[in-house]
C-alpha positions in Angstrom: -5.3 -20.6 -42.2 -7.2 -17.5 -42.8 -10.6 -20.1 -43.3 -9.8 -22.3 -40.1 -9.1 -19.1 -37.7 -12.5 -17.8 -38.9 -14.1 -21.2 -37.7 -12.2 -21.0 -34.5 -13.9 -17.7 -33.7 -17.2 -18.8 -34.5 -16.8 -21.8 -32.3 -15.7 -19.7 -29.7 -18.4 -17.0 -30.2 -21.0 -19.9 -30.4 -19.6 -21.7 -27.1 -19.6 -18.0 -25.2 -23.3 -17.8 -26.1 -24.4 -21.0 -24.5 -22.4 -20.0 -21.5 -24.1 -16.3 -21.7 -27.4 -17.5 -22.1 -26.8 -20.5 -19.0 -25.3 -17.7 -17.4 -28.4 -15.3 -17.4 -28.9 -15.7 -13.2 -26.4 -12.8 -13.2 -26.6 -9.7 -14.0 -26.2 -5.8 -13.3 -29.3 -4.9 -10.9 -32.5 -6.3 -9.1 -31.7 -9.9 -7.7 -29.1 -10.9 -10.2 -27.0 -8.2 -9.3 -23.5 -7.8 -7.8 -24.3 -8.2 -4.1 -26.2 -11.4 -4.8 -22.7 -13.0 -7.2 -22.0 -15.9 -5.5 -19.0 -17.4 -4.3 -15.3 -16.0 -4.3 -17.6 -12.8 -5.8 -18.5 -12.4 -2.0 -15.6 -13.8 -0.3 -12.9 -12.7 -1.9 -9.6 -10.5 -0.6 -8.3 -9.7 -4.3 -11.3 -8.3 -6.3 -12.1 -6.0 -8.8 -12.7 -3.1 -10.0 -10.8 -0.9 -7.7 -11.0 3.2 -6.6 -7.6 4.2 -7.3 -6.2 7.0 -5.2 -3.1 8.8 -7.5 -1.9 10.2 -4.3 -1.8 6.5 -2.5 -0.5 5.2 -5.6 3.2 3.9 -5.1 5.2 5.5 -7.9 8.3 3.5 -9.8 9.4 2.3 -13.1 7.8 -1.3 -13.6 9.1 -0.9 -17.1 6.9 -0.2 -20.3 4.3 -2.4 -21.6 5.0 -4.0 -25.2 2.0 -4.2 -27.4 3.1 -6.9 -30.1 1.4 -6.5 -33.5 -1.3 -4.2 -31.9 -0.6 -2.2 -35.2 -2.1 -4.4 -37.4 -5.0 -4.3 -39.3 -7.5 -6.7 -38.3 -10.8 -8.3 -38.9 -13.0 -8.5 -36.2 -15.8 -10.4 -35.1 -18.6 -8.9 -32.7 -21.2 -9.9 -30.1 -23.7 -9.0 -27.8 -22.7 -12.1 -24.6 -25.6 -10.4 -22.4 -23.1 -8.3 -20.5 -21.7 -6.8 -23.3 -20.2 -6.0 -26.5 -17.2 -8.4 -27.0 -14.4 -8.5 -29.9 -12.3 -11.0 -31.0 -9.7 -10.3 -34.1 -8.9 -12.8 -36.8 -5.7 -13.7 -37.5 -1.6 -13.6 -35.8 -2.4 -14.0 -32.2 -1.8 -10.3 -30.7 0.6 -10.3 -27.6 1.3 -8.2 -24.2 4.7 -8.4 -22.4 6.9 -6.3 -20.9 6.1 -4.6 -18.2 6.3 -6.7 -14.5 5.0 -9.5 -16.8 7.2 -12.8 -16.6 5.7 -14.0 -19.2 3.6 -13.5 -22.9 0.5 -13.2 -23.0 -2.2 -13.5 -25.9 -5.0 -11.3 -26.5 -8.3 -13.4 -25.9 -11.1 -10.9 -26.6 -11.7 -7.2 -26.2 -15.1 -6.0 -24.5 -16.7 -2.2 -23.1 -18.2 -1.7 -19.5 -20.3 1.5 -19.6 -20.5 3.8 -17.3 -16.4 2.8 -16.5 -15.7 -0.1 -13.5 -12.2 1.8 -12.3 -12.8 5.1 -10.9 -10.1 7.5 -10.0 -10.0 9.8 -7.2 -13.7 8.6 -6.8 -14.7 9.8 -10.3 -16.3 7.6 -12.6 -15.9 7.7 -16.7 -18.4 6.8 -19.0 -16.7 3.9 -20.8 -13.8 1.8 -20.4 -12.5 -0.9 -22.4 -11.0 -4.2 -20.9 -8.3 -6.1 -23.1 -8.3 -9.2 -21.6 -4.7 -11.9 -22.4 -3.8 -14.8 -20.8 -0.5 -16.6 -20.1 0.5 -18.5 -23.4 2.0 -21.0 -21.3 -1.5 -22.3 -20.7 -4.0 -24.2 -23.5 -6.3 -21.3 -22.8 -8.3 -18.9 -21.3 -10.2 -20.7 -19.1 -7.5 -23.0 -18.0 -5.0 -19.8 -17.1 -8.2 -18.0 -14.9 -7.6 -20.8 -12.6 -3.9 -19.9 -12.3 -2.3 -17.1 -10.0 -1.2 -14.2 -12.5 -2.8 -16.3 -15.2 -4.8 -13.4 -17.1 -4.0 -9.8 -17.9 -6.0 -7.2 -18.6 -5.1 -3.7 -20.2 -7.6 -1.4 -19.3 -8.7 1.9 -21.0 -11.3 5.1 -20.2 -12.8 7.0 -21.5 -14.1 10.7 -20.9 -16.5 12.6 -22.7 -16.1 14.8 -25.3 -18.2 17.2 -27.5 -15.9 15.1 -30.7 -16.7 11.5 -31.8 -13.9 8.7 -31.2 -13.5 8.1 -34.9 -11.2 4.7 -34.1 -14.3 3.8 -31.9 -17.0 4.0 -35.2 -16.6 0.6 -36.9 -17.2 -1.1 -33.0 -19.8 1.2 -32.7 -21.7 0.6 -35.8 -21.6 -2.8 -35.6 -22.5 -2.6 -32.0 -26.1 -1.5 -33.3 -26.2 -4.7 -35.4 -26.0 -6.6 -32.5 -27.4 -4.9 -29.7 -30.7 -7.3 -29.7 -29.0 -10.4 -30.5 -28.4 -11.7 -27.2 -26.0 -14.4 -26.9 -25.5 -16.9 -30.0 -25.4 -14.1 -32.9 -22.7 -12.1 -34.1 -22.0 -9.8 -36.7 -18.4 -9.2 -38.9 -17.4 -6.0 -37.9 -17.1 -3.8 -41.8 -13.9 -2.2 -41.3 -10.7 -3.3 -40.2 -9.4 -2.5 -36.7 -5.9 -1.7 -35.4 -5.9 -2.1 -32.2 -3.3 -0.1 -30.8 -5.6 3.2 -32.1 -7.7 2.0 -29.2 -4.7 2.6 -26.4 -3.5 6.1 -25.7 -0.9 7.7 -27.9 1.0 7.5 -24.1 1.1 4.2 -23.4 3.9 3.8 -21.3 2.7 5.2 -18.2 -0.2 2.9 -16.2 -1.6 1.6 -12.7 -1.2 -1.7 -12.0 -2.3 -3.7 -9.2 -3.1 -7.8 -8.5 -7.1 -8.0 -8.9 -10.1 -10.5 -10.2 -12.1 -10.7 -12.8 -15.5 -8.3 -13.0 -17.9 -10.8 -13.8 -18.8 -14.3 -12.4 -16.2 -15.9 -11.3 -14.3 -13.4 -10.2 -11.0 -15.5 -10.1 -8.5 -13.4 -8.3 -5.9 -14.4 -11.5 -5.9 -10.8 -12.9 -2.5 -8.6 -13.2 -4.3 -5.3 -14.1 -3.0 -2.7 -16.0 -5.3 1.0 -16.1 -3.6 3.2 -18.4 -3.4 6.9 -16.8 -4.0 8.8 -20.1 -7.8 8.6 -21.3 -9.8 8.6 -24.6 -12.2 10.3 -25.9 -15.8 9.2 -26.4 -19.0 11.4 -27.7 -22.5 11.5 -26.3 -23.8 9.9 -29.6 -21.3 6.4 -29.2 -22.2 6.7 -25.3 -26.4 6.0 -26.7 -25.6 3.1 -28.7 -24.1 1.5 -25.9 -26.3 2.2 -23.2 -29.2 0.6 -25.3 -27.7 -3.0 -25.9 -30.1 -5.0 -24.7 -29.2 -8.0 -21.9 -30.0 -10.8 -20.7 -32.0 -9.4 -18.3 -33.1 -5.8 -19.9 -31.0 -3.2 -21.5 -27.9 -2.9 -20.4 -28.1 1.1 -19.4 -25.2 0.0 -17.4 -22.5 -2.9 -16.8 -20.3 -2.0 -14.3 -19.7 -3.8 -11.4 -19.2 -1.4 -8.1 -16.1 -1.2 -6.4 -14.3 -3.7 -4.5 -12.3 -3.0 -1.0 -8.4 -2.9 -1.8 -7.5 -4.1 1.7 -3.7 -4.7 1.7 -3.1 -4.6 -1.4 -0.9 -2.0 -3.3 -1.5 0.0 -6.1 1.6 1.1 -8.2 2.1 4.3 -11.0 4.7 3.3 -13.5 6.1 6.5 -14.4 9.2 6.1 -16.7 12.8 6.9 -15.0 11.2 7.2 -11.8 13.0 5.7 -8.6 11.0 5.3 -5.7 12.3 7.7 -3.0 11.5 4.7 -0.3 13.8 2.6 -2.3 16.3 5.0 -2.9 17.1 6.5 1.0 17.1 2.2 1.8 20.1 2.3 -1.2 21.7 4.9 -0.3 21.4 3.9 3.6 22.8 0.4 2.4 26.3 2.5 0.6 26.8 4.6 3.5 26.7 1.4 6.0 28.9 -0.8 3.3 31.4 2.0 3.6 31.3 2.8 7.1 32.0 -1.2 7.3 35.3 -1.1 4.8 36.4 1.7 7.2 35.9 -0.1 10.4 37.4 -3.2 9.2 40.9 -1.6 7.8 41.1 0.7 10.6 40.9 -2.7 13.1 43.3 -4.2 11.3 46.0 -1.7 10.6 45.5 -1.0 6.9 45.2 2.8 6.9 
């Protein structure tokens, strides 16, 4: 099994490479950039990355995310797609429920944007990592980005610190393996990873709003989740990433600016908290149901 999952990746890797390398009329800057993305890129209502606003944010209890053999060891493939650095793990499929989530979703590949693509309060982090799952109920990836709430994505930052990220040093290291093999090479990442060291000790509290891919595209199919508390990252990992090269240059950068929220709403799940708007319409709903029991038995004689 161990063999044939190994092939699967490869496959996968070596499919993703053609696409990166077909792919290379899009980029980060200059004429490939973001304004020029075409389609729903441009014209969408739903896209992403977002500003989020904490004092906009709607706060409730959405219930906590469940991170399903995210604290195992695994073996990890790397690659430089043109865009970025992208993981995939070998072996049990990894899954994300819980949560607003109807439904389980599988871990498809793990990848960095650098400087981050969320900001918060208008302030930008140096890294962020995207976890990206889909719906199991579809064959795969691909197939569940054309669906509404088909993909998920667990999203991470970083802020810097004086102190390497020593659960970011294997990715790291074999990030400078890789960071001139653009597209159809990929390297076996030396040390084993466990995955939930790269979420915050607190993972239960998050953002989440309804959002699109980053990258071409941008299928509005995302159920984002930004985890408020933040790693750490050093200056030194922050140089290895800024000089992967792309299809198109190094990759000093590989964020995509921010998107309009329009009407959408961005929630904080804080644990045990009831939303005051939702409480005054309970309590508003009791005092009415009694004031109607009262009416009632006092109209027909039962006091």
């Amino acid at each position: 099994m161990g063999l044939a999952r190994s092939l699967v990746i490869t496959l996968t890797l070596l499919y993703t490479g053609l696409q990166t390398l077909e792919a290379s009329d899009w980029g980060y800057w200059g004429k490939h950039g973001p304004k020029n993305w075409p389609g729903i890129c441009r014209t969408g209502k739903k896209q992403s990355p977002i500003d989020i606003v904490t004092e906009d944010a709607i706060r409730v209890d959405l219930g906590a995310l469940k991170f399903h053999r995210y604290d195992f060891a695994f073996h990890g493939m790397i690659m430089n797609t043109g865009h970025s650095v992208q993981i995939q793990l070998d072996g049990v499929p990894l899954h994300l429920s819980g949560g607003n989530l109807s439904s389980v979703y599988v871990l498809e590949q793990m990848h960095f944007h650098w400087s981050a693509e969320h900001t918060v309060d208008g302030s930008r982090d140096p890294l962020e990592l995207h976890l990206v799952h889909y719906d199991k109920k579809y064959a795969n990836f691909s197939v569940a980005a054309q669906n509404e709430n088909g993909i998920a994505v667990v999203a991470v930052l970083f802020e810097l610190s004086s102190d390497d990220n020593q659960y970011l040093w294997p990715i790291v290291e074999a990030t400078k393996m890789v960071s001139h093999w653009v597209g159809n090479n990929m390297s076996r990442i030396r040390s084993k990873l466990v995955p939930l060291l790269l979420l915050p000790k607190d993972h239960t509290t998050y953002y989440y709003y309804e959002g699109s891919l980053t990258t071409p595209a941008c299928q509005e199919s995302v159920l984002w989740f930004v985890m408020t508390e933040k790693l750490k990252v050093s200056e030194a990992q922050m140089n290895i990433f800024k000089y992967v090269q792309g299809s198109n240059g190094t990759l000093k950068v590989n964020y995509r600016p921010i998107q309009d929220l329009g009407n959408r709403k961005v929630y904080h799940r804080l644990e045990g908290y009831i939303n005051k708007s939702s409480s005054i319409t309970q309590d508003s709903w009791s005092v009415y149901t009694v004031l109607g029991i009262l009416l009632g038995r006092l109209l027909h004689g039962n006091f």
